[in-house]
N, C-alpha and C positions, 0 to 999 in steps of 0.2 A: 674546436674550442670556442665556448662562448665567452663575447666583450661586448662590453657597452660603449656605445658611441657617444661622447659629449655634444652635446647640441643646447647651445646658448638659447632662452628663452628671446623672443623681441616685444618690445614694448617696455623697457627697463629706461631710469633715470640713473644719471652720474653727474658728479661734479667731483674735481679735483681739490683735496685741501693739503698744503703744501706734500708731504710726504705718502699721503692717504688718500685713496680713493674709494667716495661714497655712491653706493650702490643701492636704488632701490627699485623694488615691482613702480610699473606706473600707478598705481594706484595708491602707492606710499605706505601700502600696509606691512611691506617686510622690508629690511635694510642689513646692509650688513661694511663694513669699512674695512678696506682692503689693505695691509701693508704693501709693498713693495714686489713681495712672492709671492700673494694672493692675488695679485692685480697681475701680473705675467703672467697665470694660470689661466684667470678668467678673461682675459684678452688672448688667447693663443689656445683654446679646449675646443673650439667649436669644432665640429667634425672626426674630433681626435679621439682615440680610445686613451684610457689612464696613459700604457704604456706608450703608446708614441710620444705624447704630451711629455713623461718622464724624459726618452730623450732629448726630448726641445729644448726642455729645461738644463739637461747637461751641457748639451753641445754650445747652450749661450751662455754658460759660466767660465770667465778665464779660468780661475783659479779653481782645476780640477781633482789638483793632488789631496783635498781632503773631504771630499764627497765621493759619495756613494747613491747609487741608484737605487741600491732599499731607503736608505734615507729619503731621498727624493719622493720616492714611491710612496712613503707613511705620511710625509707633509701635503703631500699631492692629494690622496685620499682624503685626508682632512678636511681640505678646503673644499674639494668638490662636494663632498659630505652635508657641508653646512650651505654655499652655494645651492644643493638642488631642496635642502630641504626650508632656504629662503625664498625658495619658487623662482632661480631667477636661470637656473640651468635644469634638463632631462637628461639623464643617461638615458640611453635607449638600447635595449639587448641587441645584439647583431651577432648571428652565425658568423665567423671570419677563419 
């Protein structure tokens, strides 16, 4: 079964504005501002395929009784979605 492997770009700018983390290429040409669930993502993808990452994501939420891992799954895509196409993450295919 083929996954793609997250692998965080390097050479990226952040700074923290209280709730929000700003995200850019070093060269300032793409950005992107992260709430609170896009910033656990993009801090915790590297290496990971979607679905491992989906469990990180669960297993560090107390309050599990009203999520779901397709949920998870659709926000998660999301961001990484927008993340690789700000140039700041690659999925990379991987036989696994």
């Amino acid at each position: 079964m083929e996954q793609k492997i997250i692998e965080v770009k390097r050479g990226f700018l952040s700074q923290q504005e209280g709730d929000f983390l700003i995200v850019s290429t070093e060269e300032g040409s793409e950005f992107c501002v992260l709430n609170e669930m896009a910033q656990f993502i993009f801090e915790n993808c590297n290496g990971l395929t979607c679905e491992q990452l989906v469990n990180k994501i669960f297993e560090a939420c107390v309050d599990k009784e009203h999520l779901s891992k397709e949920n998870i799954m659709d926000d998660c895509k999301e961001v990484l979605d927008t993340l690789e196409r700000k140039g700041l993450i690659i999925c990379r295919r991987s036989n696994v």
